[in-house]
N, C-alpha and C positions, 0 to 999 in steps of 0.2 A: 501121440506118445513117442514118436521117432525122434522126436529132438531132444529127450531124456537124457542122451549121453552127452549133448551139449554143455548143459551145464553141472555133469558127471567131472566131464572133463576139466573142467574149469578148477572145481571143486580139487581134483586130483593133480589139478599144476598148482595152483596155490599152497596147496595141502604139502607135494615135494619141494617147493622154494621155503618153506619156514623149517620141514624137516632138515634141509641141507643145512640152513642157516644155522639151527639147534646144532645141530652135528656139527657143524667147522666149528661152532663158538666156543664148543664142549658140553655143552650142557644138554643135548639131545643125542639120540641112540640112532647110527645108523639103520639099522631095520627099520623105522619108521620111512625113510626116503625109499629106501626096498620096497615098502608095501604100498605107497603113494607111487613109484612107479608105473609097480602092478595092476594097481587101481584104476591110473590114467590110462595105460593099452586095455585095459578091460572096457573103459568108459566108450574108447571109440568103437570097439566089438557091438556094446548097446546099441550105439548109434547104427551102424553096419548091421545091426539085424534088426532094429526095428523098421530100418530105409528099405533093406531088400523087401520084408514083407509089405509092408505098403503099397510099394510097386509093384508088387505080384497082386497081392487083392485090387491096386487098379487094375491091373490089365488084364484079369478076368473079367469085368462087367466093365467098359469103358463108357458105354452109353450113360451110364450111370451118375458120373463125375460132374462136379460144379467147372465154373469156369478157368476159375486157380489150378486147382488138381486135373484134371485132362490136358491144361497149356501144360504142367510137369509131364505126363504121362507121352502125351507126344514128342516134347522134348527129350526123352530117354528115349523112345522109339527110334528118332531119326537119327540119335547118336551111334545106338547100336542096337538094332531092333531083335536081333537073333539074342546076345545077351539078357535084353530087358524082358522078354515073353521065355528065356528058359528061367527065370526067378522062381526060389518054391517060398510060397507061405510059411513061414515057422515059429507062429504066435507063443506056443509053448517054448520053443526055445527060446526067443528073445526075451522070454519074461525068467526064465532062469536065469541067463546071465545077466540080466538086470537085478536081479536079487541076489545073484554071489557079485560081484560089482559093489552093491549095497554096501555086501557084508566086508567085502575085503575093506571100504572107505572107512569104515565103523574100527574095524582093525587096525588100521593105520589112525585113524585119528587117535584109539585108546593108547596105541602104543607110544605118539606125540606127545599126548599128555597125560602121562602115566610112567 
């Protein structure tokens, strides 16, 4: 689920390049790029919370890991090991701001085309 803001983001640069366009052409409403903005710094936040917790649920049980996910898990270790082991889990939080993210994408789309 951590790659979710991935194509959030996507979603939310596309979303502001048609907004802009609408809006210089005249026929779109600034507020729309406003909220495609918002959407797109929102999207990387998903991404940023769903990554942190990952990384903390691996690096509670390392033993645990396939060989994909543990070559990541030591790879953040040796980069910054004090960093990567102080990570907290925050599965509810990520999953909120993944659903106001949603909501603000849904907003800015209505208000594109509307």
């Amino acid at each position: 689920m951590r790659w979710l803001g991935i194509p959030l983001l996507a979603l939310g640069a596309l979303g502001l390049v048609a907004a802009l366009a609408l809006a210089i052409e005249g026929s779109g409403r600034w507020s729309a790029a406003l909220l495609y903005v918002g959407a797109s710094g929102l999207s990387l936040a998903v991404f940023g919370t769903h990554n942190d917790t990952a990384l903390a649920l691996m690096a509670r049980r390392p033993e645990e890991l396939s060989g994909d996910a543990r070559a990541e898990l030591d790879h953040e270790l040796s980069r910054d090991k004090g960093a990567a082991l102080a990570l907290k889990a925050t599965p509810k939080t990520a999953w909120a701001i993944t659903v106001v993210a949603l909501l603000l994408h849904s907003a800015a789309l209505a208000r594109l085309l509307l």
